[in-house]
Short mmCIF file of the C-alpha atoms (twelve columns), coordinates in Angstrom:
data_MODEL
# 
_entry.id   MODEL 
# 
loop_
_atom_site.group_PDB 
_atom_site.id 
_atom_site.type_symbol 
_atom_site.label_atom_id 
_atom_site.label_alt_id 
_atom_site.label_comp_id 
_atom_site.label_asym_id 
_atom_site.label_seq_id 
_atom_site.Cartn_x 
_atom_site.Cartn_y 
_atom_site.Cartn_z 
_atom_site.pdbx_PDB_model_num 
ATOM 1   C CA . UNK A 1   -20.288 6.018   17.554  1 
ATOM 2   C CA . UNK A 2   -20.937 8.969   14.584  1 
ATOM 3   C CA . UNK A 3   -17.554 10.639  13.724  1 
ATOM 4   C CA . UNK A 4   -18.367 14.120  12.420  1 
ATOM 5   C CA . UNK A 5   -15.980 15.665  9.251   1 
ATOM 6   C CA . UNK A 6   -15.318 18.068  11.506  1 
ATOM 7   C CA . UNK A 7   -13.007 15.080  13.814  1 
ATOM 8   C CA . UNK A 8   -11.720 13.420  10.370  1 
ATOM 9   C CA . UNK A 9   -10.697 16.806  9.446   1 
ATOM 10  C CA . UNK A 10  -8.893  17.696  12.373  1 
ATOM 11  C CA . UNK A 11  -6.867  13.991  12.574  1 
ATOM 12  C CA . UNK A 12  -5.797  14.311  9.274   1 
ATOM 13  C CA . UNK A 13  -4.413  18.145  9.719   1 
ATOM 14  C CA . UNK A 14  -2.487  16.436  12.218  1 
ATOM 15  C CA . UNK A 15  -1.123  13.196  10.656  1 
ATOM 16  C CA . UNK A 16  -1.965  14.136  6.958   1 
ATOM 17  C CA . UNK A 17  -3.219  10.412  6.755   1 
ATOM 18  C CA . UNK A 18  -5.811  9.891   4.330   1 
ATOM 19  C CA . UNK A 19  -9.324  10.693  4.949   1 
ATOM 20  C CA . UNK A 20  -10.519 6.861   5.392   1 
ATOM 21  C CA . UNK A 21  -7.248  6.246   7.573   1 
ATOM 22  C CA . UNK A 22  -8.380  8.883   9.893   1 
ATOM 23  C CA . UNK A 23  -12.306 8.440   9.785   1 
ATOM 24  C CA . UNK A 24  -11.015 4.254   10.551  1 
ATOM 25  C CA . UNK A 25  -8.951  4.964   13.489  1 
ATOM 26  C CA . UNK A 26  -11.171 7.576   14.815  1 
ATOM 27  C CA . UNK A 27  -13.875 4.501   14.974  1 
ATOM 28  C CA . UNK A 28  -11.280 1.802   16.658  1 
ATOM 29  C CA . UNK A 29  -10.688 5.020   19.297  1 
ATOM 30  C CA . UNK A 30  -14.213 5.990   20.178  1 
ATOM 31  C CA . UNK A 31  -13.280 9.251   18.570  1 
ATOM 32  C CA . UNK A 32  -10.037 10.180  20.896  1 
ATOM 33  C CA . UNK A 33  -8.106  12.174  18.530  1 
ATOM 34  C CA . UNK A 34  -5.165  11.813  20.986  1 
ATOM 35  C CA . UNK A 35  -5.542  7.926   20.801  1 
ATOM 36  C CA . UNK A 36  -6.376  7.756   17.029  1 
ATOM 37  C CA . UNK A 37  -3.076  9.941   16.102  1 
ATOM 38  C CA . UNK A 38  -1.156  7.179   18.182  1 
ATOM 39  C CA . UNK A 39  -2.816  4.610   16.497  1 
ATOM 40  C CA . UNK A 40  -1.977  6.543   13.096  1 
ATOM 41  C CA . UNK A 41  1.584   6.371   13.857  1 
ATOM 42  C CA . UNK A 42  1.431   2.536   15.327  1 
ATOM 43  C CA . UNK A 43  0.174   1.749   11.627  1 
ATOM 44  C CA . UNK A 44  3.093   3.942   9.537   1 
ATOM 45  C CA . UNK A 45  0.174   5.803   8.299   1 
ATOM 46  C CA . UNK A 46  0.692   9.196   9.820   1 
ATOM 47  C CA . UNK A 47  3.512   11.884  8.395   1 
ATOM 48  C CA . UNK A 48  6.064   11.672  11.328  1 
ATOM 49  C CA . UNK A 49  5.560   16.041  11.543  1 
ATOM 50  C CA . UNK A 50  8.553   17.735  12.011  1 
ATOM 51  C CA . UNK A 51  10.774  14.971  13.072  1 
ATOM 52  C CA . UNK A 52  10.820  13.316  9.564   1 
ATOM 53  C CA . UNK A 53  12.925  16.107  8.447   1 
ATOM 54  C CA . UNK A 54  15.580  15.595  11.563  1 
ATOM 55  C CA . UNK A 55  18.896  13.752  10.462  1 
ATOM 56  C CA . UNK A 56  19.231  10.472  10.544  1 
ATOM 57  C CA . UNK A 57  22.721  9.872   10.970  1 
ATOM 58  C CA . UNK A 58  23.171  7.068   12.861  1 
ATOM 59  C CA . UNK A 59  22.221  3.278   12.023  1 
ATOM 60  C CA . UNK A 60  23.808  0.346   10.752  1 
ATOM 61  C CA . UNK A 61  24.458  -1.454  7.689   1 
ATOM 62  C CA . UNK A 62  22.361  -4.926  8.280   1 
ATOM 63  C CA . UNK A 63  22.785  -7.844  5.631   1 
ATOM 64  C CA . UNK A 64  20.648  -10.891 4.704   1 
ATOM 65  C CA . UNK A 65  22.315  -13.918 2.524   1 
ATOM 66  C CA . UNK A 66  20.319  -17.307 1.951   1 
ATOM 67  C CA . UNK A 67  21.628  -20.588 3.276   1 
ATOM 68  C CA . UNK A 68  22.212  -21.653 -0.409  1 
ATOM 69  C CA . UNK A 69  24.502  -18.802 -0.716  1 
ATOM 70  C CA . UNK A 70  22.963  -17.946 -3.782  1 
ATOM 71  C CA . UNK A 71  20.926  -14.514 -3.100  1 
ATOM 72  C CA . UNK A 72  21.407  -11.849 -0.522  1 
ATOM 73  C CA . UNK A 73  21.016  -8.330  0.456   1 
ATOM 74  C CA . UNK A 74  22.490  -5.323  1.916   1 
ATOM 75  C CA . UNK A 75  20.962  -2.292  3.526   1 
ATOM 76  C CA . UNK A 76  21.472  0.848   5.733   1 
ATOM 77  C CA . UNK A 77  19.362  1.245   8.023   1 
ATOM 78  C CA . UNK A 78  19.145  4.997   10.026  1 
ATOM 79  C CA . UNK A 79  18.294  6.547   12.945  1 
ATOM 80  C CA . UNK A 80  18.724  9.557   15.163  1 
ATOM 81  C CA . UNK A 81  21.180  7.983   18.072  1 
ATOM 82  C CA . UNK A 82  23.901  5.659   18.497  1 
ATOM 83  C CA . UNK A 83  22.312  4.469   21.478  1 
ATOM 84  C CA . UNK A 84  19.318  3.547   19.379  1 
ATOM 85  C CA . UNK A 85  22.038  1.814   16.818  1 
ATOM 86  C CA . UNK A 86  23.891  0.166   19.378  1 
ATOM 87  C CA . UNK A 87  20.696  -1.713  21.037  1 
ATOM 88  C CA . UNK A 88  20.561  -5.234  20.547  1 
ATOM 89  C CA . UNK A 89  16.900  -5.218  20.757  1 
ATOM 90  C CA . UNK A 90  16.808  -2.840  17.346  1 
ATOM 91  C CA . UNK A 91  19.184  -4.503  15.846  1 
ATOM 92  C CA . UNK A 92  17.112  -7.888  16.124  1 
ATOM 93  C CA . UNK A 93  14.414  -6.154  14.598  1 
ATOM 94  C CA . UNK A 94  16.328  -4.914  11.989  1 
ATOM 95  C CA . UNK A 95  17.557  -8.643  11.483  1 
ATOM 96  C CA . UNK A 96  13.533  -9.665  10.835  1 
ATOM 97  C CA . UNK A 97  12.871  -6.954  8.839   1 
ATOM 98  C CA . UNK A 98  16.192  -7.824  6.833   1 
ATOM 99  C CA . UNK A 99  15.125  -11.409 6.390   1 
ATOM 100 C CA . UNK A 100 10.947  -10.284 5.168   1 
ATOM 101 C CA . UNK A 101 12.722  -8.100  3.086   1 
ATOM 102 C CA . UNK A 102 15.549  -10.599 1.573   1 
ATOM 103 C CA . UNK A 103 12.505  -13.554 1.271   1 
ATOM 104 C CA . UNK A 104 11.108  -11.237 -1.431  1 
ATOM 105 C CA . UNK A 105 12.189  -10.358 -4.975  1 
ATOM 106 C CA . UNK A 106 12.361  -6.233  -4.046  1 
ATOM 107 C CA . UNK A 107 15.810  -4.634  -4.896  1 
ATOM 108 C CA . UNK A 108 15.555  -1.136  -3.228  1 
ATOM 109 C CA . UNK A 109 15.106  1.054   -0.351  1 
ATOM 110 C CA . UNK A 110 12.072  1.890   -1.436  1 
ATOM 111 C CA . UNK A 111 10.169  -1.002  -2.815  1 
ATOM 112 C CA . UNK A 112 11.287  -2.536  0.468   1 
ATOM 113 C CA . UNK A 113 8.837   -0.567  2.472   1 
ATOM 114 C CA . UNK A 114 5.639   -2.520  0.570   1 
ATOM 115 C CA . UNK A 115 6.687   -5.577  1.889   1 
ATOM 116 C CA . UNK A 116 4.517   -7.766  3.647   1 
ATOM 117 C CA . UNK A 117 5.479   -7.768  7.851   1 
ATOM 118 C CA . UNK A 118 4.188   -9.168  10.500  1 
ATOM 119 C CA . UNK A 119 0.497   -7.532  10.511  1 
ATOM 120 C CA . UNK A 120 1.359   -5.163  8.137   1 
ATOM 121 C CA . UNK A 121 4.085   -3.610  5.528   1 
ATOM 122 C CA . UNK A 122 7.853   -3.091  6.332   1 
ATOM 123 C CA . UNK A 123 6.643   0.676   5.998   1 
ATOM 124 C CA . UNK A 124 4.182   0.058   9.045   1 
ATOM 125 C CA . UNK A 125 6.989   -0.969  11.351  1 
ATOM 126 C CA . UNK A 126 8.847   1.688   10.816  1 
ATOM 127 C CA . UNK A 127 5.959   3.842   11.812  1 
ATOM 128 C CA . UNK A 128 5.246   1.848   15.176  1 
ATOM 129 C CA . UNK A 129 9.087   1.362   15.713  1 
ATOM 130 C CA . UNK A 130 9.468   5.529   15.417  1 
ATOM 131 C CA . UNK A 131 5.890   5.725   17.937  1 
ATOM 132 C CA . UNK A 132 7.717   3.468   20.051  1 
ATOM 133 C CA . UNK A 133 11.084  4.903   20.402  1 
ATOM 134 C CA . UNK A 134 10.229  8.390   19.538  1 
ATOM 135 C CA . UNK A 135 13.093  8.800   16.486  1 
ATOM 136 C CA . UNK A 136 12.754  8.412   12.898  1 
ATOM 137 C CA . UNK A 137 13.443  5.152   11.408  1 
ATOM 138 C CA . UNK A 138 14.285  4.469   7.444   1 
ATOM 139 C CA . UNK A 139 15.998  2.442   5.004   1 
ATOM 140 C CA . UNK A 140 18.098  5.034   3.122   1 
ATOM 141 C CA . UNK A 141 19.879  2.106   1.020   1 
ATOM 142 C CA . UNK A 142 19.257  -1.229  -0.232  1 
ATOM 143 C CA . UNK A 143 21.088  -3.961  -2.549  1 
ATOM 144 C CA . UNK A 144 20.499  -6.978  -4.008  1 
ATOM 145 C CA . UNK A 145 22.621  -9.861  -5.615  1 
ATOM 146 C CA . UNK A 146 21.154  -13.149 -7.495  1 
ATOM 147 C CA . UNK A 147 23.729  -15.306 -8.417  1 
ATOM 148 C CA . UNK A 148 22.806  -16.283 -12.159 1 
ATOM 149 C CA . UNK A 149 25.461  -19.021 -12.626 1 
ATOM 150 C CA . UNK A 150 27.801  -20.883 -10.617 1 
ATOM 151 C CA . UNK A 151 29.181  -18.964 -7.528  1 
ATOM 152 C CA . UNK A 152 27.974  -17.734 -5.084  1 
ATOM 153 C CA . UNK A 153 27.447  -15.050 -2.696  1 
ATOM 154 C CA . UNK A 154 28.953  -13.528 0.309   1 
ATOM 155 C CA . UNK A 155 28.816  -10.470 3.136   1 
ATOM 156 C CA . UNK A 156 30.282  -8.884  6.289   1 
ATOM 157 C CA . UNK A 157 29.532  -6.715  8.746   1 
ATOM 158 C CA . UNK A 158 32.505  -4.607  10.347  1 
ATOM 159 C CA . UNK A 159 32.737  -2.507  13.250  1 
ATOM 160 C CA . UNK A 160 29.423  -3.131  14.899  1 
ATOM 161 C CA . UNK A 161 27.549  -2.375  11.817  1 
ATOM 162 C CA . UNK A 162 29.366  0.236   10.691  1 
ATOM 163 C CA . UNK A 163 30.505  -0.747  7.616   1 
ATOM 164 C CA . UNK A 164 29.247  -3.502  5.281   1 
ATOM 165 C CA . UNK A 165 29.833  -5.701  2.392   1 
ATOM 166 C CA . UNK A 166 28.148  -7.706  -0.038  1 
ATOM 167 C CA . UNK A 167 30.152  -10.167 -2.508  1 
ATOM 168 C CA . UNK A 168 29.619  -12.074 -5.512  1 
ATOM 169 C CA . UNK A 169 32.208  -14.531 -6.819  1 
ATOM 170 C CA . UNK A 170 31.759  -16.674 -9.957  1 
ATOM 171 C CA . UNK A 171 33.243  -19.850 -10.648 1 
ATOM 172 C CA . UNK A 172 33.560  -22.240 -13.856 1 
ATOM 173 C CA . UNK A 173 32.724  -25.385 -11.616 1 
ATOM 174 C CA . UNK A 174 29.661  -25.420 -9.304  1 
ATOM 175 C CA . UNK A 175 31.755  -27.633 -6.822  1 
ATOM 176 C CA . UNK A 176 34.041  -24.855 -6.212  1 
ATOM 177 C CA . UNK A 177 31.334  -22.653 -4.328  1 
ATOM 178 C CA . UNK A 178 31.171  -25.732 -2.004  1 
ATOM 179 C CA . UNK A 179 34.677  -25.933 -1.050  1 
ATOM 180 C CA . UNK A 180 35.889  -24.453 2.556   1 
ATOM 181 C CA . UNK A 181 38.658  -22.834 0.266   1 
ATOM 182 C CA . UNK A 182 36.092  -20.336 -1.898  1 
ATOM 183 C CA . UNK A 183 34.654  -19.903 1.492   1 
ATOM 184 C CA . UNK A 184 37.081  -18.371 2.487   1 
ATOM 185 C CA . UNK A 185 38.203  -16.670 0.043   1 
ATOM 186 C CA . UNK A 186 34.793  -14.849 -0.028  1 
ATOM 187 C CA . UNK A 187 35.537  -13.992 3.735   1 
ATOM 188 C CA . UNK A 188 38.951  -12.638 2.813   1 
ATOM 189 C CA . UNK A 189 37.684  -10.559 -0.310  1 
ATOM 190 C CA . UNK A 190 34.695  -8.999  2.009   1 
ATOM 191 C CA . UNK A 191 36.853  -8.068  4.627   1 
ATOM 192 C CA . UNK A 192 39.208  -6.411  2.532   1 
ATOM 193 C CA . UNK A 193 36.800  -4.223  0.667   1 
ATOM 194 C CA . UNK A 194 35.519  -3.224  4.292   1 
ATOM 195 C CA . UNK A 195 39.289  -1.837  5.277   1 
ATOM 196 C CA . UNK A 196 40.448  -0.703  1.825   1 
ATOM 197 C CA . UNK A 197 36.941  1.111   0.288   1 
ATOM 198 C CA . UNK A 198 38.111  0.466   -3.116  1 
ATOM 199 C CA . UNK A 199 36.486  2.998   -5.294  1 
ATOM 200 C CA . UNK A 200 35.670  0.749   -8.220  1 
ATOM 201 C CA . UNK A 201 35.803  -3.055  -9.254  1 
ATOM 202 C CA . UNK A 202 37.785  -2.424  -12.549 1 
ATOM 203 C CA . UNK A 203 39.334  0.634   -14.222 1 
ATOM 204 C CA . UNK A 204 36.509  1.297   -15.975 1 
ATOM 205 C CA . UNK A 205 34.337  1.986   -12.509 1 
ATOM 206 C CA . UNK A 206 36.232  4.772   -12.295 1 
ATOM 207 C CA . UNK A 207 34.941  8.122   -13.622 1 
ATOM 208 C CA . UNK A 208 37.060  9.875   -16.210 1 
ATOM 209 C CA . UNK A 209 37.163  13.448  -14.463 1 
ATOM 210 C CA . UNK A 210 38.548  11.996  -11.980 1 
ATOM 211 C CA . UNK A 211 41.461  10.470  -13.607 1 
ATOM 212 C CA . UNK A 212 41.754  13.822  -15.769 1 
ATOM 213 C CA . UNK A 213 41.859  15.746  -12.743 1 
ATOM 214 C CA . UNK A 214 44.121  13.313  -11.212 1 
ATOM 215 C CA . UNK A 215 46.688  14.096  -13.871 1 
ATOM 216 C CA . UNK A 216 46.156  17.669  -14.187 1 
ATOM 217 C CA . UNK A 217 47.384  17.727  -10.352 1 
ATOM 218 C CA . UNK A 218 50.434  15.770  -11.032 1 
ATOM 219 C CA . UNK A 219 51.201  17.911  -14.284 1 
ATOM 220 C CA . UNK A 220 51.110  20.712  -12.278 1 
ATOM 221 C CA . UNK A 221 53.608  19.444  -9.288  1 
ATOM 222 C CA . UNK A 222 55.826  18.003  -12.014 1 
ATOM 223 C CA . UNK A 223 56.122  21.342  -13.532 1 
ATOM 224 C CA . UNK A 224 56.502  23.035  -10.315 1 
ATOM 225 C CA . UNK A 225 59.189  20.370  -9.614  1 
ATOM 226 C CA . UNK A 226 61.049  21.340  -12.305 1 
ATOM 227 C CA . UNK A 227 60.696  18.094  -14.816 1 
ATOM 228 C CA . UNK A 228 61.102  18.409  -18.586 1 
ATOM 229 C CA . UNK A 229 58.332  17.908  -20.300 1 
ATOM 230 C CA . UNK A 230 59.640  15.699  -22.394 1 
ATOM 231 C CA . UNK A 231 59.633  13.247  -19.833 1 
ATOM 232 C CA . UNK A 232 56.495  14.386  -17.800 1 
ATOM 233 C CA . UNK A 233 53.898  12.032  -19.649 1 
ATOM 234 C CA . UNK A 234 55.750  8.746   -18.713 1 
ATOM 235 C CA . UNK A 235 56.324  9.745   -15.315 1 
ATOM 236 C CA . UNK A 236 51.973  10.659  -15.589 1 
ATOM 237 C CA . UNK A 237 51.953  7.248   -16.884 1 
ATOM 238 C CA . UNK A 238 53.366  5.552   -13.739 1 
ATOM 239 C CA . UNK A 239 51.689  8.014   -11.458 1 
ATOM 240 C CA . UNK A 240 48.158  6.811   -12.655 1 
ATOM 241 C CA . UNK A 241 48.748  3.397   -12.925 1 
ATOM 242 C CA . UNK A 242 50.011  3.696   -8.816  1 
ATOM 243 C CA . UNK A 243 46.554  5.914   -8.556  1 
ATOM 244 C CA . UNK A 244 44.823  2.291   -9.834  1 
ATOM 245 C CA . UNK A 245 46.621  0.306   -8.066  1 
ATOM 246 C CA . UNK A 246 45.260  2.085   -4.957  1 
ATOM 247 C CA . UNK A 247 41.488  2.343   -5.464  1 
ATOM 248 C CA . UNK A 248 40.639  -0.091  -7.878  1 
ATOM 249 C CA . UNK A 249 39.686  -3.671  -6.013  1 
ATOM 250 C CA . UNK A 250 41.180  -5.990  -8.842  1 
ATOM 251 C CA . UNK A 251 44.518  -4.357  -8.651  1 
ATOM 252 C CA . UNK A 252 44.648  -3.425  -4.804  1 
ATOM 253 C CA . UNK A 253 47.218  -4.925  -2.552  1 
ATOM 254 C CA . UNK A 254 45.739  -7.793  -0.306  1 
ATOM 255 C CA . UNK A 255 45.116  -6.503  3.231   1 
ATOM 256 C CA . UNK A 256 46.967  -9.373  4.700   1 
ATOM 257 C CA . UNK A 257 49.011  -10.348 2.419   1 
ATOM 258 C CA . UNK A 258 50.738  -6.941  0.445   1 
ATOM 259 C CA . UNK A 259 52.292  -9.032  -2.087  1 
ATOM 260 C CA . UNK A 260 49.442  -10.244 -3.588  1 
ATOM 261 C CA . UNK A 261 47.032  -7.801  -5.870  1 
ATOM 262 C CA . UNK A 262 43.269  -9.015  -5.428  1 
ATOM 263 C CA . UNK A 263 43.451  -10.412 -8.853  1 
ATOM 264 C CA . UNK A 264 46.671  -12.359 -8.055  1 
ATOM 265 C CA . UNK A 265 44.879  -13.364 -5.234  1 
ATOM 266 C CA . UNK A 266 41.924  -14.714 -7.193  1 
ATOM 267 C CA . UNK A 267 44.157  -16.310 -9.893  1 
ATOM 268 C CA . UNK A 268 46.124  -18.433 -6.527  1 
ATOM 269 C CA . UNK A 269 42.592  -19.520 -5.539  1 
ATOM 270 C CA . UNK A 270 41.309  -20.544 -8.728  1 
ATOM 271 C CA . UNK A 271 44.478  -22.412 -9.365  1 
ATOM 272 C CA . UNK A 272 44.554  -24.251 -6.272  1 
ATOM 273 C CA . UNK A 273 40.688  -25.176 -6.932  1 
ATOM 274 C CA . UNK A 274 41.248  -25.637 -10.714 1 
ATOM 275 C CA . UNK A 275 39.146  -23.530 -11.887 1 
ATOM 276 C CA . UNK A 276 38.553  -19.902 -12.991 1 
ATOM 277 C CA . UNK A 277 37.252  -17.368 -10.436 1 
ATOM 278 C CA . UNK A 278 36.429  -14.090 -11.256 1 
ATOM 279 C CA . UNK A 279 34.356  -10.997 -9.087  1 
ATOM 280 C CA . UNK A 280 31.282  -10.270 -10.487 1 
ATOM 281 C CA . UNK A 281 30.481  -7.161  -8.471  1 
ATOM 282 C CA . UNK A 282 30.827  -5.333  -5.089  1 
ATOM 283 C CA . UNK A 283 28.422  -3.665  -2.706  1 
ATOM 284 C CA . UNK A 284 30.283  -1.323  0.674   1 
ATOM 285 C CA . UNK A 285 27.527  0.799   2.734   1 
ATOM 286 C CA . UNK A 286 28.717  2.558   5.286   1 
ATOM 287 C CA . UNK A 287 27.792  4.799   7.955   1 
# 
């Protein structure tokens, strides 16, 4: 059948889809505007109205590592419910769209949503999965490791997809990535990031205002306290170096085992494996 301007102009006032989108789905519907803004939606290619602006709070953190151990990804993905969240049947789809997303080369949220899924784009399911359950789905965050030497590459998901992590670990010896023992070590090292949130890998993650600002608060309860000043810089000296040991990963206390700093840790491994192991970088989302 003929569909008049007058139709296309109408469905895209409604979806803001592009003219062509509109005049296409108007075709495929016999001209049902009801049925073609559906159909819109179904596709991704419709603006989800108001309820693109509602808050996506909700979600979980989904990861993707190859069997080789060599590549793998981390992303949030968000919702509108926990009861969404919490459904396996979402979070299986999230799971394929992880994987079509983690068998490309894309390393953000964004350049994610142009990948090739199912019929479609990655951006298309989103659009039918939001038709179908009525809330607005999106991948807020997105990262990607390639392991560029020997090591390899690790994750874990914590609290029912609450929190994640995604690890990379490099070694001197490429049979060290195949032992049980770096295994687990990876394991260990993911898990701890999840329960400590370290706030940088080395000292020099860590932003300068906050370490100025750090001391300017214990200058000022030092004074208050009544210390000489003479003395005040060593005791700032200490303080920061405790501040360190608290948020930066390399120096942190091992969750379950206090005695050992992450790096200590990582020496004790390497030793054991002969060979020099060393972080390469850290990825936490969370909820």
């Amino acid at each position: 059948m003929a569909i008049s301007a007058k139709a296309v102009s109408e469905l895209r006032k409604q979806t803001s889809a592009g003219m062509m989108a509109c005049k296409k789905a108007l075709t495929e519907t016999n001209g049902d505007l009801e049925a073609a803004a559906k159909l819109l939606r179904e596709k991704g290619e419709a603006k989800r109205s108001d309820r693109a602006d509602r808050e996506t709070s909700e979600g979980i953190v989904a990861t993707h590592v190859a069997s080789c151990g060599k590549s793998g990804i981390l992303a949030v993905i968000n919702c509108e419910t926990d009861f969404v969240a919490k459904n396996d049947a979402f979070q299986a789809w999230v799971a394929e769209i992880l994987e079509a997303v983690a068998n490309s080369d894309v390393t953000n949220a964004e350049d994610a949503l142009a990948v090739s899924f199912g019929e479609g784009t990655v951006e298309n399911a989103l659009g039918a999965k939001f038709a179908e359950l009525g809330e607005v789905i999106k991948i807020s965050e997105l990262s990607r490791f390639e392991v560029s030497g020997d090591g390899a590459v690790a994750s874990y998901i914590h609290m029912g997809g609450k929190v994640g992590v995604l690890l990379e670990v490099a070694c001197g010896n490429p049979d060290s990535a195949k032992s049980d023992d770096f295994t687990t070590l990876l394991k260990d090292i993911t898990l701890h990031i999840a329960a400590a949130n370290p706030a940088g890998l080395s000292r020099d993650d860590i932003d300068g205002t906050v370490i100025e600002e750090e001391n300017d608060v214990n200058r000022k309860q030092l004074l208050a306290d009544g210390k000489p000043e003479a003395i005040i810089e060593k005791i700032l000296v200490g303080k920061i170096n405790k501040f360190y040991s608290e948020q930066v990963l390399t120096e942190q206390a091992f969750v379950k085992d206090p005695d050992l700093s992450i790096s200590k840790l990582l020496a004790a491994k390497g030793k054991d494996l002969g060979d020099t192991l060393t972080i390469s970088r850290y990825k936490r989302f969370s909820i």
